[in-house]
C-alpha positions in Angstrom: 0.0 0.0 0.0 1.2 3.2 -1.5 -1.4 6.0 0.2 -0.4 8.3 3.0 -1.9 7.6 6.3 -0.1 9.9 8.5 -3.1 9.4 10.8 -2.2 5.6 11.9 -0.8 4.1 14.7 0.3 0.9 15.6 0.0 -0.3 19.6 2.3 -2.2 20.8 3.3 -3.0 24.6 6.1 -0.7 26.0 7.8 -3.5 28.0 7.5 -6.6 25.7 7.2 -4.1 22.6 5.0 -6.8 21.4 2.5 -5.6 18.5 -1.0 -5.5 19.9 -3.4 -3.7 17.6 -4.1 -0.8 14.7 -5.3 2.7 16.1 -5.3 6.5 14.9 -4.3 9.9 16.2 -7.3 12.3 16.5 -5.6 15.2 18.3 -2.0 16.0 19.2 -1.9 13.9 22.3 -4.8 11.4 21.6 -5.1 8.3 20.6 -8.4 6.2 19.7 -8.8 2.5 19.7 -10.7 -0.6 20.7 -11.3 -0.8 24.3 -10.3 -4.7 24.2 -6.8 -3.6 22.8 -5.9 -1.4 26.5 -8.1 -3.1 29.0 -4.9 -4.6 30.6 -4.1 -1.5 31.7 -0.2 -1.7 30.8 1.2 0.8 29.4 1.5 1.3 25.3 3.7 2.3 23.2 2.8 4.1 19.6 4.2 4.5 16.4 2.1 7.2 14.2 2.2 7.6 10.6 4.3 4.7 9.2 2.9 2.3 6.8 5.3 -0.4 8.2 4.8 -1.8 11.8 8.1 -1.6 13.2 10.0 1.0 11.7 9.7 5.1 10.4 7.3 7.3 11.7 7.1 9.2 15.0 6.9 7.3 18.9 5.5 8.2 21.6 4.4 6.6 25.3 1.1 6.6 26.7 0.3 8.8 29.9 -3.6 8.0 30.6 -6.1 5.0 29.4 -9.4 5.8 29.1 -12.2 3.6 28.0 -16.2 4.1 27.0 -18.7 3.9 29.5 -20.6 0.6 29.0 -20.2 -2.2 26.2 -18.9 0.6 23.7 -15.2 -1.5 22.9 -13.6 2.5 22.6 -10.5 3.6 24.4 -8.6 6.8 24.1 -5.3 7.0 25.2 -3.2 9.8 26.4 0.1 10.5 25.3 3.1 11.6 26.9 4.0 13.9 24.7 2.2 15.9 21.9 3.0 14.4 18.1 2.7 17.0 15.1 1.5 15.3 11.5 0.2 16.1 8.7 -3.4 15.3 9.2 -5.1 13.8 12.1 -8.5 11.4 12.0 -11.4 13.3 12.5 -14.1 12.0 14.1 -17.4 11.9 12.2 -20.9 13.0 12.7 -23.5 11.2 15.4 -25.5 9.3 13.0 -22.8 9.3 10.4 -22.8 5.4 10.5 -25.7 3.8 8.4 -26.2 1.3 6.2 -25.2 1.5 2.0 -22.3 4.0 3.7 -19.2 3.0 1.5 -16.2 2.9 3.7 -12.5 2.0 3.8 -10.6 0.6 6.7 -6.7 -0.2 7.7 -5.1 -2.5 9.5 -2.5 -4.8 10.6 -4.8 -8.0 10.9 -3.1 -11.6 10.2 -2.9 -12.5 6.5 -3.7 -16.3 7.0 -7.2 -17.5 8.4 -5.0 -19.3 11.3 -4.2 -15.8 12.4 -0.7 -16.5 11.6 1.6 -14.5 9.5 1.8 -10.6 11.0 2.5 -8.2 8.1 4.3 -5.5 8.3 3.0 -3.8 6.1 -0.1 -1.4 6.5 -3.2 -2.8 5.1 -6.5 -1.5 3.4 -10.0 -3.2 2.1 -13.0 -1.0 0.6 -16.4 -2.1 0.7 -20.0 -1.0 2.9 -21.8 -1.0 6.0 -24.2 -4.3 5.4 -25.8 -3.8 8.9 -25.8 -1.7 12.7 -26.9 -2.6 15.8 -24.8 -5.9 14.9 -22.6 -6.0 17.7 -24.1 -8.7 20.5 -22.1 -7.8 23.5 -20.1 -5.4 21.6 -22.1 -2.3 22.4 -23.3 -0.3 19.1 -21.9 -2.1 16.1 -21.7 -2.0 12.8 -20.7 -4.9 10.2 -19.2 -4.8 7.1 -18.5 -6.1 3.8 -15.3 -5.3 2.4 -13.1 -6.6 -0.4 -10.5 -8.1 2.1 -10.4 -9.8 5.4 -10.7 -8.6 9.4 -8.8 -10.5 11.5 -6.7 -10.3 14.5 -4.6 -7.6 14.8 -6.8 -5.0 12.9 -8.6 -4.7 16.1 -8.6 -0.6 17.0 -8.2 0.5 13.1 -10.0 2.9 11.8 -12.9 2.6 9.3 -13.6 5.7 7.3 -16.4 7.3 5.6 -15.2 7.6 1.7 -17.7 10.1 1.3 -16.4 12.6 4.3 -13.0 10.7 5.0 -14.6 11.3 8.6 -13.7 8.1 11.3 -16.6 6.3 12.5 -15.5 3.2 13.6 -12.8 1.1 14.9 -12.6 -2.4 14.6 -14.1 -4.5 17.2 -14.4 -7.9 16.2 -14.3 -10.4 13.4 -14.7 -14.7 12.3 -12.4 -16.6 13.9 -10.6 -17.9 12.2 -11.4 -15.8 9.3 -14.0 -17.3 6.3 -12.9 -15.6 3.1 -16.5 -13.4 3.4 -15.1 -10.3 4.0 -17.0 -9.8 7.1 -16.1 -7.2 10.0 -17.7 -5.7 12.9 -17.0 -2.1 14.2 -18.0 -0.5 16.8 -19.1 2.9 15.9 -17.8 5.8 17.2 -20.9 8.2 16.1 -23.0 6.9 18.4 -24.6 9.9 20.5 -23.2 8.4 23.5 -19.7 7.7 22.1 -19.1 10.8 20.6 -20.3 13.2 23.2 -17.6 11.0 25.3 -14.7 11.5 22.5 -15.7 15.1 23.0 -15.9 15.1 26.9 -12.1 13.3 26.8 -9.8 14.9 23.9 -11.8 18.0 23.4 -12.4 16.9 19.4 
């Protein structure tokens, strides 16, 4: 993948430096994710606007987790520091996430359906929202068909409006193993609830 995406992060554990999960920079010293990706509480380590997982970009710690109220799987995370680029994710409209809405999403998720094989690389499938409310357990979801596969690792990533290029999900879940269908489940992040909350937290 070729595009600029000087928005995306990758999350990886600041004492093992272990890869965890996919996740954007909203505001200088904010990061949004999946809740599932930080409920251990450790903290994380970021690296914004590579397209490779382990190298180029800009670093930076975390200072602060916090997590939605409720079953919403969203986290923001603090930073330690503030990180300048070129364009941060903004967050979309309440409502913004409905069905026919042709999206885009990015990720480091497992290329085999054994969720084996990490890439390094940054990854990117196209497709629509097929359904919301879809999320059982998962607080306010919304699943998609794209023209590639979620899977482990893509959990946090963004999925983007094409219409707006407005963020209004991350990913919370997927098959396991994964079944070739293109299927993915996000929980929104234009939810009333969730957004007045992103606003509340990072002031954006």
């Amino acid at each position: 993948m070729t595009e600029d995406v000087p928005f995306i992060a990758a999350l990886h554990g600041k004492d093992d430096q272990r890869f965890h999960c996919t996740a954007s920079i909203i505001a200088p010293q904010w990061i949004l994710t999946a809740k599932h990706c930080v409920q251990d509480g450790a903290a994380k380590t970021f690296r914004i606007g590579s397209l490779t997982r382990s190298s180029g970009g800009q670093t930076a710690d975390s200072a602060d987790i916090r997590t939605a109220p409720g079953a919403d799987d969203v986290a923001l995370v603090k930073l330690a520091k503030e990180v300048e680029v070129s364009q941060y994710a903004k967050v979309g409209d309440v409502g913004e996430a409905k069905v026919g809405v042709a999206e885009h999403v990015f990720g480091w998720g497992y290329e085999n359906s054994d969720w084996t094989n990490l890439p390094e690389n940054l990854k990117t499938s196209s497709g629509d929202i097929q359904q919301t409310d879809c999320g059982q357990g998962f607080g306010d979801a919304f699943c998609i068909h794209n023209d590639g596969e979620t899977s482990g690792g893509d959990s946090g990533g963004p999925a983007i409006d094409d219409a707006t290029g407005n963020i209004i999900g991350v990913c919370s879940f997927g098959h396991k193993p994964t079944q070739g269908d293109g299927f993915g489940g996000y929980q929104t992040v234009v939810s009333q609830e969730v957004r007045d909350w992103i606003k509340q937290t990072a002031g954006v």
